[in-house]
N, C-alpha and C positions, 0 to 999 in steps of 0.2 A: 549395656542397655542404658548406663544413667552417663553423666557427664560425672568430672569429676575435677575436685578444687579442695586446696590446704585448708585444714584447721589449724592456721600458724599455733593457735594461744598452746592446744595439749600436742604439738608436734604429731598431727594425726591428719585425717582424710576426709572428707565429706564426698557421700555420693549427691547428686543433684539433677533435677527435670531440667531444671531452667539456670543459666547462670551467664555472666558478662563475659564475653568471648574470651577477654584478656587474663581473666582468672582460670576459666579452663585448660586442665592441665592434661597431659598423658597419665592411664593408667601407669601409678608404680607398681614396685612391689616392695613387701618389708625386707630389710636387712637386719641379720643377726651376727651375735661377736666374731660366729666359725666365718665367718666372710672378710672383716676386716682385720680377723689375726693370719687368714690367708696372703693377705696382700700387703702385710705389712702394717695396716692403720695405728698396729699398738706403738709406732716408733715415734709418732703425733699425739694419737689423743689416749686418753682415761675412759675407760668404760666398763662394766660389770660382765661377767659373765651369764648375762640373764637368759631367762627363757623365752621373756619378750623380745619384741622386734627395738630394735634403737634407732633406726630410723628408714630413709626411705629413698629408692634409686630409682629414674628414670631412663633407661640404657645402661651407661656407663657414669654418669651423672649420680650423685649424692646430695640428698638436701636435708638438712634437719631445721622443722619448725618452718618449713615452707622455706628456707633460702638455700641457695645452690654452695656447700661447703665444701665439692672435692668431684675430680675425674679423674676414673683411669684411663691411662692412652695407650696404645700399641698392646705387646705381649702377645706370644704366639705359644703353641702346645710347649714350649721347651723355656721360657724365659715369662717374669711376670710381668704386667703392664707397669707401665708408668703412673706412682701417685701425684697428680697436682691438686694442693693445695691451695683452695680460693682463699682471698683476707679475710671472709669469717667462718674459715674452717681451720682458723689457728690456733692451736692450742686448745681445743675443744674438750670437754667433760663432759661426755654424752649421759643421758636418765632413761630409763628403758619405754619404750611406748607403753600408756595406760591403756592396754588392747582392750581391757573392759570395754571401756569412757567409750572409744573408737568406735566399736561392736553395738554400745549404747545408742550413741548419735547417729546411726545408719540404720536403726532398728527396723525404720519403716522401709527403708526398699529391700533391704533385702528379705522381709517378710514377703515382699511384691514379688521379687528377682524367686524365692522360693515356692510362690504358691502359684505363681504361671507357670513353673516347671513343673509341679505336680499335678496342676490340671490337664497339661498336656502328654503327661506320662498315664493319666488317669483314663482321656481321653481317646488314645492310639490303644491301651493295655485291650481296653473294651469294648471300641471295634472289632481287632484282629482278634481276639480270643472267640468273639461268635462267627470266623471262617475260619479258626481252627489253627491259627500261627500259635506258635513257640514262641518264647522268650527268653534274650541275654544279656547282660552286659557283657562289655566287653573291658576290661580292668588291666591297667598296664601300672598300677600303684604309683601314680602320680598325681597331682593335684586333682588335674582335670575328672578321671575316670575317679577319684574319690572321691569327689562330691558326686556325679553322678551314681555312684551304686547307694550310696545315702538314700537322696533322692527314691529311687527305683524302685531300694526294698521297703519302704514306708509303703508305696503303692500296689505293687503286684503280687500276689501271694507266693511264699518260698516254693509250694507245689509246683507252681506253673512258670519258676524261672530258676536259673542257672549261671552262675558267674564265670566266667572265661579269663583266665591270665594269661594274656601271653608273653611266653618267655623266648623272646629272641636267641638267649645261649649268652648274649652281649650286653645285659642289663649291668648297672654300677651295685654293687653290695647295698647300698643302701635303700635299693628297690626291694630286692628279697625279702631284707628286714620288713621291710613296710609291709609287704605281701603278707608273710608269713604272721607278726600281728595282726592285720586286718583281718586275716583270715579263721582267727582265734574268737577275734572280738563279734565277729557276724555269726556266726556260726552258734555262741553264746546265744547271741541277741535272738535269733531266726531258728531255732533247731528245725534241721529239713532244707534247709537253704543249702547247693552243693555247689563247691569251689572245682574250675578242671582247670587243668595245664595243656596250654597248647604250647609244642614246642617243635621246632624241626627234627626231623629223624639223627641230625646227629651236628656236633658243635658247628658252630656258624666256623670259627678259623679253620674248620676243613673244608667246609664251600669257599672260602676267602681263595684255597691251594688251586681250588677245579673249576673257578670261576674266572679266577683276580678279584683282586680289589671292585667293591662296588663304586659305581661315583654316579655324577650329578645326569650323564647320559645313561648307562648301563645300570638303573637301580634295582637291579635284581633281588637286591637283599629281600626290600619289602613284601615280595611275592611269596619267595624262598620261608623268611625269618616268621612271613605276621599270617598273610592270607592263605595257604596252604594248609598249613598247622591250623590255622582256626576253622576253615573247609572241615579240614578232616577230623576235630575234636568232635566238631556239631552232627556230622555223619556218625559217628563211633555214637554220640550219645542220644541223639534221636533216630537212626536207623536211617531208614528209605523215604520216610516219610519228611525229611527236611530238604529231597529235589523230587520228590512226585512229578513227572509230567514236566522238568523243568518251571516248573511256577514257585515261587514265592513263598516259604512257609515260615521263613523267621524272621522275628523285629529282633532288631540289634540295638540296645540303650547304649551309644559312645557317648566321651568326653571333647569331639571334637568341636572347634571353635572359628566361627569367622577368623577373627583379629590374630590370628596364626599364621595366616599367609595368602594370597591374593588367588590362588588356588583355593584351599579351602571357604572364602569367602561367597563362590560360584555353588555349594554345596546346596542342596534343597535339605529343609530340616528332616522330609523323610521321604529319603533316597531310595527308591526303590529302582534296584539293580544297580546303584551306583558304583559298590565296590565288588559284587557277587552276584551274579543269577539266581542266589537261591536265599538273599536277602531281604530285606529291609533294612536300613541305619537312620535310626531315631538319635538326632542331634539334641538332648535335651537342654544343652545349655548353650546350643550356637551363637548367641548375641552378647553373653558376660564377656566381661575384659575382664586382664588376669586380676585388677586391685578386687573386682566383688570376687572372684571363686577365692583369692587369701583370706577375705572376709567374711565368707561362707564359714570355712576351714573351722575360723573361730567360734562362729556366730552357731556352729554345729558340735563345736568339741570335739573336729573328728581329726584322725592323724596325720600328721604331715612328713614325706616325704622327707628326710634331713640332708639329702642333694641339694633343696631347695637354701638351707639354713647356710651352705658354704659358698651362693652366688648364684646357682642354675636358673637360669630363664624356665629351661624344660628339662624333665627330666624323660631319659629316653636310652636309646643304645651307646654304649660310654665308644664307641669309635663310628663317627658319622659322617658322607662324604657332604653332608648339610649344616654341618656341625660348626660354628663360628671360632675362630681364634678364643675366644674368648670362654665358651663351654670347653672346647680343648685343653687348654693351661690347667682349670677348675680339675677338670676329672682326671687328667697326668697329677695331678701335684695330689691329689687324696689316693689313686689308687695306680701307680705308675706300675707296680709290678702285673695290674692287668692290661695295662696299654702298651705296655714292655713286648708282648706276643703276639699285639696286630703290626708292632712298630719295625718287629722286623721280617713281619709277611711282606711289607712296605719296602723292606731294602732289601732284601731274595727279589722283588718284582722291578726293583729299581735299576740294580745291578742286572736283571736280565735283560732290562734296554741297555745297558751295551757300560752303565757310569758307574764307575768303580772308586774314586774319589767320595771319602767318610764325610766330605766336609759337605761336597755337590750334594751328594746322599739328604747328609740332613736340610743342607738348604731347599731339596726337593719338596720333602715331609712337609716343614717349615711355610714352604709359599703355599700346600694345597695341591698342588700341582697333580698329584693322584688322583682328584678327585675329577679332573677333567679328563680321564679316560674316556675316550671314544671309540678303542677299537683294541685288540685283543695282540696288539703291540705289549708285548716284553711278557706275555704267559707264557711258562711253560705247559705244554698239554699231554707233555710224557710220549712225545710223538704219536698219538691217536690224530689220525685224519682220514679224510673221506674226499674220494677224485670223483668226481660225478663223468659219464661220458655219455651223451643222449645222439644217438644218429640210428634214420631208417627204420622208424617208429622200433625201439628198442632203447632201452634204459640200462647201465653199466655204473655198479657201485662198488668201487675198490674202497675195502676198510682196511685201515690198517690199524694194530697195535690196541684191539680192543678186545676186549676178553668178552666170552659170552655169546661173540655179535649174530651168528645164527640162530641162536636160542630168540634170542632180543627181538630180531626181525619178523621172525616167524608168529611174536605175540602180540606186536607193535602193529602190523598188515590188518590182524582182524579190526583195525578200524577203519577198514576199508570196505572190506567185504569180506563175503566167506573165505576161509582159506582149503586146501587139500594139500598133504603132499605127503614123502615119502622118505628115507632115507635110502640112497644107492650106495653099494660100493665105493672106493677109494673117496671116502670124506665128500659123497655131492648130494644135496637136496632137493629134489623134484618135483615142483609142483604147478597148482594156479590156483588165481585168483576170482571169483565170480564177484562183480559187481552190478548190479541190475542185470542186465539181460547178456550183457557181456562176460568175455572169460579171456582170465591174461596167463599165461604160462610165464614159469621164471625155474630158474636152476639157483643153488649156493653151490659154491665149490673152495672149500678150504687151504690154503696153502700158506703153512707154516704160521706164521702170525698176522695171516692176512687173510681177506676171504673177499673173494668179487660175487654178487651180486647181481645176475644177469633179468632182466623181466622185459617181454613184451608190451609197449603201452598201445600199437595201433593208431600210434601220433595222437592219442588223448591227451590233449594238455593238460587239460583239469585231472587226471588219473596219475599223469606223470609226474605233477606236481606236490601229489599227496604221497605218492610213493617219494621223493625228493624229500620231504618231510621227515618221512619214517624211515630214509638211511641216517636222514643227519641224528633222529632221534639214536636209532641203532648203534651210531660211533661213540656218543656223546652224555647221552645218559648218567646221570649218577646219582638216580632215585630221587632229586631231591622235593618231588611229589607236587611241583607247580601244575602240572597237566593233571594228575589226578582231582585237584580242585577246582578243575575245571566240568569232570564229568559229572551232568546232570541224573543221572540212572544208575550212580556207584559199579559201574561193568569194570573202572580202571583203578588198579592198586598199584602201587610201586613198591611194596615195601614189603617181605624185606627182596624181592626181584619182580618184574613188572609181571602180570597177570592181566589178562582182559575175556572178562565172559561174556563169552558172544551172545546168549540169550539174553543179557542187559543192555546189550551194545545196542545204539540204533543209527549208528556211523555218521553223527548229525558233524566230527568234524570239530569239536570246541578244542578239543587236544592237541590238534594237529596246527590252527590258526588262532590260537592266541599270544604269539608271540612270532615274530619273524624268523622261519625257517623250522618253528615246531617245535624249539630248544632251545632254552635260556643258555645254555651254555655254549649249542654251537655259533649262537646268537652273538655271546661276549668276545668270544675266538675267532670270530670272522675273520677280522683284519690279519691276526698272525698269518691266517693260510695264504689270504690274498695278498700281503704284503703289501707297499705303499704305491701301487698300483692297478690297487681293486679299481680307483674312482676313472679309470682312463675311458673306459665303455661309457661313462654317465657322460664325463665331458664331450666325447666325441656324439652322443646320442642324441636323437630324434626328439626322445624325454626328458633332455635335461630340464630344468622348470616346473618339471611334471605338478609337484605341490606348492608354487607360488604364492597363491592366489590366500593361504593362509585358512583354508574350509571354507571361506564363503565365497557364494556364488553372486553373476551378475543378476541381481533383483531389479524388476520392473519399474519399484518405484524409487528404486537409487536413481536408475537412468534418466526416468522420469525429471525427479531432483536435478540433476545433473546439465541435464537439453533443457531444461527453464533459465538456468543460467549458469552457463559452463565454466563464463570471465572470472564469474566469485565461487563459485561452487567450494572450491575446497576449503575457503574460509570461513566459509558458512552454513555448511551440511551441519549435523549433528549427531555423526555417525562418530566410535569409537575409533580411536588410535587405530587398530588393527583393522577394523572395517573399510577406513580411508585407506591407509595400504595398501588392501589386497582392491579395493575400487578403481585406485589409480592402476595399477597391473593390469584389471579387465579393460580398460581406457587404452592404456596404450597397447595392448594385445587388440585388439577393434579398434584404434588407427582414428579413436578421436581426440587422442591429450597429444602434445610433445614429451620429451624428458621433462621440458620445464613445468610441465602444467598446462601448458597454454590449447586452447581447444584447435585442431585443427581446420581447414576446410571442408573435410568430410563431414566435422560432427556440426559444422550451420546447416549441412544441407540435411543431416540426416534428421537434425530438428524439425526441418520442413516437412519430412516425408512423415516421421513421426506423428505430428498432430492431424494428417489426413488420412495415415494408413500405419499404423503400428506394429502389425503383422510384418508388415513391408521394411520397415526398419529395421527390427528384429532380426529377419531376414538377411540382411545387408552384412549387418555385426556380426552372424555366425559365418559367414561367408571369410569376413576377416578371421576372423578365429580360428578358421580353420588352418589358416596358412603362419600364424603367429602364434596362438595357443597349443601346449602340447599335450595337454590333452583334452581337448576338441579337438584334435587332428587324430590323438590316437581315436576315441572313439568314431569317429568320422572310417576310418580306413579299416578295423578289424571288429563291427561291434556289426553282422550282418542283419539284414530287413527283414520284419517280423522277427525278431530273435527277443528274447527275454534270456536277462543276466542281474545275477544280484551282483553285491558288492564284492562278496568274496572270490566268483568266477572272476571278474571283470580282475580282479585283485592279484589272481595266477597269471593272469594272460598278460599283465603286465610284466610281471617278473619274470616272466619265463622271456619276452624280449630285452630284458635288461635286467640282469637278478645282480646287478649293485644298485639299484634303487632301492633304500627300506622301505618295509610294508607301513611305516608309520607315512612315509611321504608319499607312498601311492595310495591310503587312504584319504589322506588330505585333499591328494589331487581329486579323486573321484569323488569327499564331499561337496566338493567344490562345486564340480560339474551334476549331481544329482541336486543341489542347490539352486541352481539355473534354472535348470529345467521345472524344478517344481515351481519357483516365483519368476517364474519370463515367462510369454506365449512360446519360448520355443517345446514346451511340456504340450500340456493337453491341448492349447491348440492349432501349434504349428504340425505335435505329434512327432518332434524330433525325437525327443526321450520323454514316454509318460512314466512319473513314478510310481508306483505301489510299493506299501508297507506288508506285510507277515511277520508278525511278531518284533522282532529285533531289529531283523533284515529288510534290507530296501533292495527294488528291483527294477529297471527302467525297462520299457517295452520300446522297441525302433520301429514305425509300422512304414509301409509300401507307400502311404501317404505322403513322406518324403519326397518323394519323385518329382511330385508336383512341387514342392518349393523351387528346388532346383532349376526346372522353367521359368518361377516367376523371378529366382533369381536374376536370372541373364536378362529379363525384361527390365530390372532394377537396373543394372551394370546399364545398358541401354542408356535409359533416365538421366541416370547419375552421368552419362558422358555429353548429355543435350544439355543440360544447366548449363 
């Protein structure tokens, strides 16, 4: 919130409203002796063993008393960076920062930076408490989440709140410590105040075995490690009444921050539904930078994490595919005998691509290179896999090599519809399905360690694709309760084997589509089945492009913008980086830009038509669209007259013609296109796609009114051939 600038004289910081650009500095943070006896500093300078900070880092950057005295370069999880030493960072005799003095001269903002978080903690407590919300924080004993539980329990009574730790399995020792006093000292402070542990059903290095490696595309962990466990602690301790009805019953007090990452910075202070359906996340300190929350720390007396004391930017899961060379080295060199057991889940998965070479091995480790998994390339899955075969309105699912799998299947369906069925002779299952007004019969038949899966769909795509779902779930499963945090009505447990009661169930579907294919895991494993030519159907396909467009759609007063004057347009719009992107993509999909930019022929005339007849334009552009967008063309050919489809039918239908498109790029594409339609005339008034809301879901209507463009189409084409 404040700006911030040296106090050369006491080697300290000043927050500030107002200051001359050129003295504005980046938030630091303090450094203490466990940091530069880490890296060496004692082979250079003299310094105490204090409890204070000695001085102060920007990055990787060292300054003491406001001058820039040393950088470290390179270093990677396995080797340290490099110290350089600037010419007055020689020979240095550093003096502990006077944290008082510091704490002193900042007195007044962060009284401000503290009592605007208490008003707003004060203000959110006592709304939601008269509709009857719950209250948490949510505490991961790191800076951040510690200043806000400070915060939180000054304001809301221990009765009516509840602290949340989650323990990923993968926190660094010096987390727990924190924990574990913090938890001594509140508890003192507050009697009645209650500490819970959210934690996965069982160590994260056994998801690492049945997952792989998390990385920067497949981030599983977070679902698995934070939000499942935290779903299910808040269920365990508030019952039914923390998803009634699917609405909203709990504020969530985090520690998250803008200045953390360009994602989080998009966050709204109070997210409701951002991270959970059954949420609120109350951002109580979203706009500090890290130097005020260290200055809180003090300015509070409250404890600090000692992660932070040996270099951590953040303190968080000690192996992370987000995780910088530079937090890597820090948490190898203090606790290597715990990095020791992810390092060599890393070469078991390394060596399963095919490189057997110690050295390649570690060079792999080394660059990162794990972290850019994008497909389920070098997992072993214990030979568990699932053949789908669909021909003749009839669905065929060969499982192999998975224990359970009838059991599974049979408990997995009720979220479909009702089930029935029977046990026959020689190992077969017999039954069906009722879903509304409908009835699907299906047989199990076992054989040896395998079982096929036989079910009637009646060429229901939408049927067949839910059951698609719940084989992959049936193979693939391994409790680790991401879908059950998903259900709104508590009907799904996983644990310790899946359960679903059907009197809770209301088949709404959040388990089966919140993740591509229904299954985090068979999700990570894709590629092993497909092997390195899944992508051949996408290339060769109708869809390839399908999510281009980047979710936004062509808006009326882009084009507008745009037909004023096409020559500058892109120099002088003032639309975002990604906005101009996916505008230029609509431009040349509608046949009015070149490659280069340059406006075509079509787009002076269609300017013409534009200012006399807008509709008519419009008109023209979907016309192109149809034959160069793909999906305007998919909806155009399979989305029939008078039909209403929300996003997630529209969402099967795609992948059922192409199921190597992820469901993240066919969501994209169809924001895209419900985006159009809501801000262009081809919506309410051309009537191509009207959209409506319900709830979460959005749903375009196609009406017979259509028809009629199509005439005035050809009367256009006409037009456009007399100019």
């Amino acid at each position: 919130m404040y700006k911030v600038t040296w106090d050369c004289v006491s080697n300290g910081v000043l927050l500030v409203n107002d200051a001359n650009g050129s003295n504005v500095i980046a938030p630091p943070r303090p450094v203490f002796f466990e940091e530069l006896d880490l890296l060496g500093f004692n082979e250079f300078w003299e310094y105490p063993k204090a409890q204070e900070p000695l001085l102060w880092a920007i990055g990787r950057r060292y300054y003491y008393k406001g001058e820039l005295v040393a950088e470290a370069k390179g270093g990677n999880i396995f080797e340290p960076p490099e110290i350089i030493l600037i010419e007055k960072g020689q020979n240095l005799k550093l003096e502990p920062i006077d944290i008082k003095k510091v704490i002193e001269k900042n007195k007044e903002a962060l009284f401000v930076l503290e009592n605007e978080a208490l008003d707003f903690i004060e203000h959110t407590y006592k709304v939601y408490k008269k509709k009857g919300y719950l209250f948490a924080v949510s505490y991961s004993g790191g800076k951040d989440s510690q200043v806000v539980l400070d915060l939180v329990t000054r304001v809301v009574p221990c009765d009516d709140l509840v602290v949340i730790f989650s323990d990923t399995t993968m926190e660094i020792p010096y987390t727990y410590e924190n924990v574990e006093k913090t938890k001594e000292e509140y508890e003192k402070r507050y009697p009645g105040l209650k500490f819970y542990v959210a934690k996965p059903p069982k160590p994260m290095m056994e998801f690492w075995k049945e997952f792989g490696p998390p990385s920067r595309v497949h981030r599983w962990c977070c679902t698995v490690a934070k939000t499942a466990p935290f779903i299910r602690i808040i269920k365990a301790i508030f019952g039914k009444t923390a998803g009634e009805n699917s609405k909203t019953k709990l504020i969530v007090f985090d520690g998250i921050r803008s200045e953390e990452s360009a994602r989080r910075s998009n966050y709204q202070r109070l997210g409701i539904e951002a991270k959970h359906i059954l949420q609120i996340n109350a951002e109580v300190i979203r706009d500090w930078n890290t130097l005020e929350v260290f200055l809180y720390l003090y300015y509070r007396n409250l404890r600090m994490n000692k992660g932070y004391r040996y270099g951590l930017n953040r303190v968080g899961c000690s192996v992370c595919p987000f995780a910088s060379e530079w937090s890597e080295y820090i948490i190898y060199s203090m606790h290597s005998d715990l990095i020791d057991k992810y390092v060599k889940i890393l070469e078991n998965y390394i060596n399963y691509l095919g490189v057997e070479d110690p050295m390649k091995i570690q060079e792999y480790i080394i660059q990162g290179q794990w972290k850019k998994r994008a497909g389920g390339e070098g997992i072993n899955s214990n030979g568990k896999h699932l053949e789908l075969i669909s021909e003749d309105g009839k669905l065929v699912g060969i499982i192999r090599n998975t224990r359970n799998s009838s059991e599974n299947f049979l408990e997995w369906v009720k979220v479909v519809g009702d089930i029935f069925y029977k046990h026959s002779p020689n190992n077969k299952t017999e039954g069906e399905i009722k879903v509304s007004n409908n009835t699907h019969q299906f047989n199990i038949l076992k054989k040896h360690k395998n079982e096929v899966v036989e079910i009637q769909t009646a060429n229901d795509k939408v049927f067949e694709n839910k059951i698609k779902r719940i084989l992959y779930k049936t193979t693939y499963c391994v409790n680790c309760g991401a879908c059950e945090a998903e259900c709104p009505t508590n009907a799904l447990y996983v644990l310790p084997s899946v359960k679903i009661d059907g009197n809770l169930c209301t088949h709404c579907g959040n388990c089966l589509y919140f993740v591509e294919k229904g299954c985090l895991v068979a999700k990570s494993l894709q590629m092993a089945e497909g092997g390195r030519n899944m992508g051949k159907m996408s290339r060769d396909s109708k869809l390839k492009g399908f999510g281009r467009y980047l979710t936004f759609g062509l808006r009326d007063d882009w084009l507008s913008g745009f037909l004023n004057n096409p020559e500058e347009w892109f120099a002088e719009n003032n639309l975002g980086n990604k906005q101009i992107e996916s505008m230029k993509v609509w431009l040349l999909d509608a046949e009015l830009i070149t490659k280069d930019k340059l406006p075509t022929p079509l787009a002076k005339n269609i300017r013409e038509i534009y200012l006399r007849h807008k509709n008519l334009a419009w008109e023209l552009i979907w016309a192109n669209l149809y034959y160069n967008s793909p999906v305007c063309r998919f909806f155009i050919e399979n989305i029939e007259w008078n039909e209403i489809k929300s996003v997630k039918e529209i969402t099967e239908m795609v992948a059922e013609l192409d199921n190597t498109i992820s469901e993240r790029t066919i969501k994209s594409g169809l924001s895209s296109l419900f985006n159009t339609f809501e801000f262009s005339p081809l919506g309410k008034e051309l009537k191509i796609g009207i959209i409506e809301k319900e709830g979460r879901e959005r749903y375009v209507k196609k009406l017979a009114q259509t028809i009629f463009t199509h005439c005035r189409l050809h009367t256009a084409f006409i037009r456009q051939q007399s100019m």
